[in-house]
N, C-alpha and C positions, 0 to 999 in steps of 0.2 A: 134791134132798135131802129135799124135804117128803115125797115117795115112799115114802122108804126107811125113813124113819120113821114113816108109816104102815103098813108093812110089818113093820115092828120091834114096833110095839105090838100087830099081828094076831098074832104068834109066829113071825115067817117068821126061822129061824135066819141064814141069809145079811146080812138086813138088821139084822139086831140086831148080828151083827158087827162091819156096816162102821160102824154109829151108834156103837159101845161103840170101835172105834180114832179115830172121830173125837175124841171126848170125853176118852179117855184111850191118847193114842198110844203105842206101843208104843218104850221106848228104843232108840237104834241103839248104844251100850254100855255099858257098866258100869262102877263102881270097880273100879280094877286095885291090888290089894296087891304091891309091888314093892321087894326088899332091898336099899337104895340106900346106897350111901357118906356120910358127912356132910359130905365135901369136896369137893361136889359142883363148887364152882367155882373149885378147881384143874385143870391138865390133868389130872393123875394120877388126880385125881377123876371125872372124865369119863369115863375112857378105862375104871375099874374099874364107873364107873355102867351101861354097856355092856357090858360085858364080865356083870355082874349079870342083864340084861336078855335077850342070850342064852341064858344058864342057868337064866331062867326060860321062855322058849320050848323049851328044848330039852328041857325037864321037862315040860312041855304045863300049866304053872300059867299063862300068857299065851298068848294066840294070837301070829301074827306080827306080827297089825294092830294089835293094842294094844302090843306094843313098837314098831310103826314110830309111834305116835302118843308114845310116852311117850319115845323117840328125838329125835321134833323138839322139846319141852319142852326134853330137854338141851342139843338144837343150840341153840337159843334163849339158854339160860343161859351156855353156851360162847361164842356171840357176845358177850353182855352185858358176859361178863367181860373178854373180848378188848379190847373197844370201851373199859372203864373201864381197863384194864392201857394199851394204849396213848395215853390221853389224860394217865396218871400219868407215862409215860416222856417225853410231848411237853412237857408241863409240866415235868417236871427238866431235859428240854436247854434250854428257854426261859429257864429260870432260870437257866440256866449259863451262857449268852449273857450275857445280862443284864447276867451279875456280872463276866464278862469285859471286855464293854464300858466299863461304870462305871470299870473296874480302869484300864482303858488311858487314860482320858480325866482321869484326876487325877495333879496335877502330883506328882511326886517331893521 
């Protein structure tokens, strides 16, 4: 590297280069502007947040990479919801137990 940078400060275009992406690397993307539902974490929400996502690849305003990235974001938040949807539903039948039990075990 000391090389290159000697190289760099003689003017040797090549080496100034590779000195100037060390220092200041060059991004592998960018902010992606994307017309996204506010419901996002209903299904119905999802399945339109995709469906939005498509219609911007298919307008060429996203590549395909940047919706396969801003796709797992969704999956992610579609999990999440999943995961708190089913801990609310496990939690009501718990409760339901519960009160069943209680019910059957006091005298008349």
């Amino acid at each position: 590297m000391e090389k290159a940078v000697e190289l760099a400060i003689g003017g040797a275009p090549l080496a100034l280069k590779l000195c100037l992406e060390r220092l200041v690397p060059i991004p592998q993307d960018r902010p992606v502007q994307v017309n996204l539902p506010s419901k996002q974490s209903e299904p119905n929400g999802i399945v339109a947040a995709h469906n939005n996502l498509l219609a911007s690849v298919s307008t060429g305003d996203i590549t395909p990479q940047e919706a396969q990235g801003i796709s797992a974001l969704l999956e992610a938040r579609r999990r999440s919801w999943e995961s708190a949807d089913l801990a609310d539903q496990l939690n009501r039948i718990e409760q339901r137990l519960f009160e069943n039990k209680s019910a059957k075990g006091r005298p008349r």
